[in-house]
N, C-alpha and C positions, 0 to 999 in steps of 0.2 A: 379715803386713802387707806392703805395696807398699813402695816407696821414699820416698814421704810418708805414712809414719805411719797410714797407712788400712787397715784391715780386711778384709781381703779372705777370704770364703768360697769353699769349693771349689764346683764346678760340682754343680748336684742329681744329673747321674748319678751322682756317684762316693761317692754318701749309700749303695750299694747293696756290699752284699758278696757275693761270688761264697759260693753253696752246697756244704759240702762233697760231699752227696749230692746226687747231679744226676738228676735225670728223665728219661723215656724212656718208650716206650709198646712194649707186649704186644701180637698177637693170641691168639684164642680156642685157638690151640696151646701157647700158652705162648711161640713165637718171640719174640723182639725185631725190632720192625718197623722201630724208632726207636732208635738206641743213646741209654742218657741222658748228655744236654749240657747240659739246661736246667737253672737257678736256679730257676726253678717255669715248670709246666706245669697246664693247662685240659682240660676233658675235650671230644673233639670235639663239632661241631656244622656242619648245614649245609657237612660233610668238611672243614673246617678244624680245627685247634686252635689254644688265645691260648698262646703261650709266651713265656719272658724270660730274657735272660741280660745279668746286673749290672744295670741299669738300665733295660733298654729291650725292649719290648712289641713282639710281630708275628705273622705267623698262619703256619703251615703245613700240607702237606696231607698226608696218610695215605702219603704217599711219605717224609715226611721235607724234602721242598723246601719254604723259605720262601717261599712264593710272597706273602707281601708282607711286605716287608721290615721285621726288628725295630728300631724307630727311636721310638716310642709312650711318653710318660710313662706313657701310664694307658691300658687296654683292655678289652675286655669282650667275650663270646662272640657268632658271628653268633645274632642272632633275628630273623625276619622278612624275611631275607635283608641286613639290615644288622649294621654293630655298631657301638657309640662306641666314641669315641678320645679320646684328650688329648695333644697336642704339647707339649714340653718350652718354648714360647714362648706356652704359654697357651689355642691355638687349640682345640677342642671339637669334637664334631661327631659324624657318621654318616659312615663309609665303606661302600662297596659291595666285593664279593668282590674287584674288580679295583683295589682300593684308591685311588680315585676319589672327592671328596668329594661326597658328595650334598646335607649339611648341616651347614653351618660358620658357628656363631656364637661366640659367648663367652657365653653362657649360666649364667646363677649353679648350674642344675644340670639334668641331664636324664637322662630313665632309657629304657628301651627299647621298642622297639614293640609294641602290643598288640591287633589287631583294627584295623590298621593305624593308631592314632595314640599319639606317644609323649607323658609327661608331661613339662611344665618350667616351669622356675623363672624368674620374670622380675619384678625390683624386689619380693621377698619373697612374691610368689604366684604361684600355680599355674595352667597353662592346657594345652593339648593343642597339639600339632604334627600334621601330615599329612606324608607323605614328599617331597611337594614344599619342604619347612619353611616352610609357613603356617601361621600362629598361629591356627588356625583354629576353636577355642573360645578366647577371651581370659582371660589371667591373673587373672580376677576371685573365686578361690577359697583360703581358710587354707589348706586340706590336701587334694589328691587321692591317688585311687587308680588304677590303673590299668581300661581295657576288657574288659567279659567278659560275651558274651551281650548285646551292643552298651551295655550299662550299665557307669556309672562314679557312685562313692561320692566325694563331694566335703561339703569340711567349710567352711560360710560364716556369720560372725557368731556361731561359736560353737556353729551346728547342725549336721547332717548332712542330707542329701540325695540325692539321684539323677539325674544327668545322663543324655539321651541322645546321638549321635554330631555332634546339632546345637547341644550344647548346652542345648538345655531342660530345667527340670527336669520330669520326673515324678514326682518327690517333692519337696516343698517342705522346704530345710532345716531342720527344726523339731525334730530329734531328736536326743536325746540317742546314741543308736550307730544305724547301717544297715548290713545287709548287704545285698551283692548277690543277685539271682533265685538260687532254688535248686529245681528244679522246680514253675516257675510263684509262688511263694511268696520273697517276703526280709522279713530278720528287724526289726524296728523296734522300738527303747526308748522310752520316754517317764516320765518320773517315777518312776523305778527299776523299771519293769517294761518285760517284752517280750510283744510280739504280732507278728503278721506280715500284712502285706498282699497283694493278688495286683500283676497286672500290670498292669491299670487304674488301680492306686493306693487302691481300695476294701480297708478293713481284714475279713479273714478270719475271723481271730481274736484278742481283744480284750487288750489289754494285762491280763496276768495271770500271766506265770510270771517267777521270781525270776534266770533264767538259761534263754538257749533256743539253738539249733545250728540250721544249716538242713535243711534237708526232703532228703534223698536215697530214691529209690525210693517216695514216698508217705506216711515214715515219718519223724518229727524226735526231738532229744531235747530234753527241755525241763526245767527245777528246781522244786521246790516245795518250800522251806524249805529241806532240808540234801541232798535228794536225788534226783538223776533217775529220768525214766521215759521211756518211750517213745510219741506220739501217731500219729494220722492225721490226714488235713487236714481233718477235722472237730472236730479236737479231742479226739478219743476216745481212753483210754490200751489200746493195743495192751500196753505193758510195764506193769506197777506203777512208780511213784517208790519205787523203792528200792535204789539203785544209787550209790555214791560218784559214780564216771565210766560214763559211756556215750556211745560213739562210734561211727562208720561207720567199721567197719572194710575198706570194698571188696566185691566178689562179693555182696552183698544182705545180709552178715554183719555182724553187730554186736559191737563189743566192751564189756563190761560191768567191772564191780573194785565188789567188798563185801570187806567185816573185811580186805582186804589182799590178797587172790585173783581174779585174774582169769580169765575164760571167754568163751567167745564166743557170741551168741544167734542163731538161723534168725529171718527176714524176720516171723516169727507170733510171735516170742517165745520161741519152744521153744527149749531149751536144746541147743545144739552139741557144746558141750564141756561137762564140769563145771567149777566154779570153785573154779581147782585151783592153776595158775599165779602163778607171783611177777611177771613177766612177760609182754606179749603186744603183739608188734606187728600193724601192719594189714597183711590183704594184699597183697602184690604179683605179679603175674604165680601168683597162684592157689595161693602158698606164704606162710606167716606163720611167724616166730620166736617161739618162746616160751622163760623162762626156766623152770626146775626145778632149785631150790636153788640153787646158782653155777653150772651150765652153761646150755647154749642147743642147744635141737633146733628142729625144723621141721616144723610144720602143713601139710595139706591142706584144702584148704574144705570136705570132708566131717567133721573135727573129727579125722583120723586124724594120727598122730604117724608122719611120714615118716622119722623121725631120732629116736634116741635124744639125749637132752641130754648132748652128748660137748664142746662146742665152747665156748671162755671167751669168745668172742663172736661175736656173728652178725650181718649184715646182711642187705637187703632182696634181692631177685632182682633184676634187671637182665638184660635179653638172655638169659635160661634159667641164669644163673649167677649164683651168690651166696656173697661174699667170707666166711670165716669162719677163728680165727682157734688155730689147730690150737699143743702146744705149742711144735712148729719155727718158727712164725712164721704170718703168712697166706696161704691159700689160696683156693681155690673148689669148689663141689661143684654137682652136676647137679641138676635136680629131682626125681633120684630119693632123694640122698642123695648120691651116690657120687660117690666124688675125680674134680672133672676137671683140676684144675692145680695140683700139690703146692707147698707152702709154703715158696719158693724167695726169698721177696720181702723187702727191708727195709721197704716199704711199699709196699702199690698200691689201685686206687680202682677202682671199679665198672665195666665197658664201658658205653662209649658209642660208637654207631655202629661195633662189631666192635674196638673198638682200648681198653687198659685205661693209663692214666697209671702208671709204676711206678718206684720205685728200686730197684736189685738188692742181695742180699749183698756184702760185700768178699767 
């Protein structure tokens, strides 16, 4: 309390407590590029990274120099060559590299650029920005989504639809879910069923499966009663329905799960792998993890086991390396298998752009 009895709160930066384990970024040597100093750290992007230490938000570059200064209540990674911000007095907006505001409002909320226009929030609805910060589709939507393939899913009166870059629709909000194109093809509900239209807006294929995924390579997955199968854009089942799950796994592969075993399908259906796994994720850079009993080995898109299941956890590749989690602690291995950077870390995170976010051992 003040001298009159009044109440007085500490300043919001000081809501923030300094990190025992501090952050610091690796390269692909294993060097320390970056001593850790940070209270949390971002993985780069656009050769910056968002860092913080106690309260406040700023970017630095692969050297270590804050080249704009930590001073940000609230911040977010460059995409599109900007990023948002939030100043400790309220103010909002997009900076540019040179920490320059390009766009400053007070905005109830905004998210980032996508096909050059971002989403925001104004008097409880939704509209699109331009980087000039023109309101250049108006807030006239319950729920947007963001740009992709010049199309955006917007939810008005309770429907869904499809906006193009000028705002019109190409789809009239009339549905119960939309998804975005997905090779020529997006998914559309109506009365508890889904079908999918093209890009004219003429329906394809007629509202009839109980759950449907989009089209990649020519091929969707779609439900019928308790279980998927696999089509073509004629509607023909390339797979049987009979598949718990079925998904795009990346590289034209499919991933499949019956009685609790997973396997992965070739493009025709034939079978990749057998369905063997407890386990499978999708690929990445042309390697997939799979479980086997408690451990985690690794896939090649030919269905071959590059790795014995030696590892209590695995993740994806990134940059030809993929984090896994050996009993000394976490490492990384090559795509062939083989150690490239021993498990020296209290915790580290995937590279991005050559550099890996990391806390070391005491």
């Amino acid at each position: 309390m003040d001298k009159n009895g009044k109440v007085v709160l500490p300043p919001l930066e000081e809501e923030y407590d300094e990190a025992i384990d501090k952050w610091g970024y690796i390269n692909k040597n294993g060097d320390v590029q970056i001593r850790p100093q940070y209270d949390d750290a971002r993985n780069f992007s656009d050769g910056l990274a968002l860092v913080r230490k106690k309260a406040y938000w700023g970017f630095i570059d692969q050297n270590g120099k804050e080249v704009i200064p930590l001073q940000y209540k609230a911040a977010w990674p460059f995409a599109d060559g900007l990023a948002r911000v939030e100043t400790f007095d309220g103010k909002k907006g997009f900076i540019d590299t040179s920490a320059e505001w390009v766009i400053a409002d007070n905005f109830e909320s905004l998210e980032d650029f996508s096909e050059g226009l971002a989403r925001v929030k104004v008097k409880n609805a939704f509209g699109y920005l331009n980087k000039k910060g023109d309101l250049v589709i108006p807030a006239d939507f319950d729920k947007a989504w963001k740009f992709n393939n010049g199309v955006a899913t917007v939810k008005r009166s309770g429907g869904y639809g499809l906006i193009d870059k000028e705002g019109r629709y190409i789809l009239d909000p009339f549905y119960e879910k939309v998804s975005n194109f997905s090779d020529g093809l997006a998914r559309i509900k109506k009365e508890g069923k889904f079908g999918y239209i093209n890009l004219a807006g003429k329906m394809v294929l007629p509202f009839q499966f109980k759950n449907a995924k989009d089209f990649k390579n020519g091929l969707a997955p779609v439900k019928t009663d308790d279980f998927y199968g696999l089509i073509d854009q004629k509607g023909q089942y390339i797979v049987p329905a009979e598949y718990k799950q079925l998904w795009y796994a990346s590289e034209g592969i499919w991933g499949v799960e019956k009685d609790g075993k997973y396997g992965f399908l070739n493009s025709d259906g034939s079978p990749l792998t057998a369905l063997k796994y407890n386990q499978l994720y999708s690929f990445h850079e042309s390697r997939a993890a799979y479980k086997s009993g408690e451990l985690w080995g690794y896939l090649d898109t030919n269905g071959k086991e590059i790795t014995n299941p030696r590892f209590g956890l695995a993740w994806n590749f990134r940059e030809d390396l993929a984090r896994v989690f050996f009993f000394e602690g976490i490492g990384f291995i090559d795509k062939n298998g083989d150690l490239a950077l021993r498990p020296l870390y209290k915790d580290v995170r995937d590279f991005y752009e050559g550099m890996a976010r990391v806390q070391l051992q005491d």
